[in-house]
C-alpha positions in Angstrom: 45.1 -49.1 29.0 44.2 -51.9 26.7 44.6 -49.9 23.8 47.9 -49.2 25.0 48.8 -52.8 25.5 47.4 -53.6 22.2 49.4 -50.6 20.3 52.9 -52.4 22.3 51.6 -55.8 21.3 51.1 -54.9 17.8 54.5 -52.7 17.2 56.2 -55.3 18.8 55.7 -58.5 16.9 55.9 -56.1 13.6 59.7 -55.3 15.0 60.0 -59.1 16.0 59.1 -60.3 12.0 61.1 -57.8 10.5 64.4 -58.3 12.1 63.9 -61.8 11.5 65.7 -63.6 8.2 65.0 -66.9 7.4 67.9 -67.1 5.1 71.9 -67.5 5.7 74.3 -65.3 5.1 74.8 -61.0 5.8 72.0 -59.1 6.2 72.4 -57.9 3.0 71.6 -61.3 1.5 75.2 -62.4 0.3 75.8 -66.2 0.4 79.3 -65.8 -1.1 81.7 -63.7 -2.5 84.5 -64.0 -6.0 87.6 -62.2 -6.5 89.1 -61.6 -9.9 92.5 -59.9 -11.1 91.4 -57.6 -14.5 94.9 -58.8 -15.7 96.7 -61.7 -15.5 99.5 -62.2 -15.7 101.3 -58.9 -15.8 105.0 -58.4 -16.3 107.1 -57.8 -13.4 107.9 -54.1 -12.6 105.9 -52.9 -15.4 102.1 -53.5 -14.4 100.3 -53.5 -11.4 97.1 -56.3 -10.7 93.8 -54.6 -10.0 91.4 -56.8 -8.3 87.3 -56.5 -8.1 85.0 -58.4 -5.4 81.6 -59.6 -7.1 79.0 -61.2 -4.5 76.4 -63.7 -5.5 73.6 -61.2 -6.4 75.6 -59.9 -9.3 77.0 -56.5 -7.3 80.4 -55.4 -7.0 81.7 -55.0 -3.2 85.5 -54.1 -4.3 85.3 -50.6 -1.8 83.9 -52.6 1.1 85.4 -55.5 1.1 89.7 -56.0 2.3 91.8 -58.4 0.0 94.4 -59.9 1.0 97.7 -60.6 -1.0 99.9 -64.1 0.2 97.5 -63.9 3.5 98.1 -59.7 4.2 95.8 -57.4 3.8 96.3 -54.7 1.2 95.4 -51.3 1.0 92.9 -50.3 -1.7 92.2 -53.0 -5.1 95.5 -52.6 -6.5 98.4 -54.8 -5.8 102.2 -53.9 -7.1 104.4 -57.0 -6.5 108.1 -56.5 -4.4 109.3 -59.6 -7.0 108.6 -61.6 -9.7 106.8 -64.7 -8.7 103.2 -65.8 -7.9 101.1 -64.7 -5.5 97.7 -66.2 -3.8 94.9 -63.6 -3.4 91.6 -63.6 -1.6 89.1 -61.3 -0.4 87.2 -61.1 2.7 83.4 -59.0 3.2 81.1 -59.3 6.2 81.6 -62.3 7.5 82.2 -63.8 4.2 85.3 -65.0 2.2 86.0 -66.0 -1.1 88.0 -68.5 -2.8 91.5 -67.8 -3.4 93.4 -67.4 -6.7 96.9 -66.9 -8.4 97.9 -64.1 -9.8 101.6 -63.8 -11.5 104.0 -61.3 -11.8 106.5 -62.4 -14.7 109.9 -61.8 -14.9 110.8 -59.5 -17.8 113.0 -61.1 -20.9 115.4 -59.4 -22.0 
């Protein structure tokens, strides 16, 4: 029996310590998140933006994070604007969300 108790006593402060994180943030160890557009500005019915999420440790999270375009989410990384104009973007991951930027669309010149 104390064997037993031991082996629960044991097994349980080991679960105890390692579900415990000192640090903030996911349990993936992200403090904060960036969003970038690979183009900007693009020109207004010819491009598309395409964004990518980066965290803090240097990894890209684009796939498993949603970004949002003018505050709605979008489907996927890639954005094709209705209109010329700008446009605020943001992205948002576990708990976590980035700081917004501007992308552009320009209006073509004829």
């Amino acid at each position: 029996m104390k064997k037993l108790f031991l082996l629960l006593l044991v097994g349980s402060i080991f679960t105890i310590t390692s579900c415990n994180k000192s640090s903030g943030g996911n349990s993936d160890g992200l403090s904060s998140i960036t969003i970038a557009a690979l183009q900007n500005p693009i020109v207004y019915g010819i491009g598309e933006f395409t964004f990518r999420v980066q965290g803090n440790d240097n990894v890209t999270y684009t796939s498993s994070s949603t970004i949002y375009v003018d505050g709605t989410a979008i489907t996927g990384n890639t954005f094709d604007p209705p209109t010329a104009g700008t446009y605020e973007v943001y992205a948002k991951r576990d708990g976590l969300t980035s700081s917004p930027i501007t992308v552009t669309a320009d209006a073509v010149s004829l």
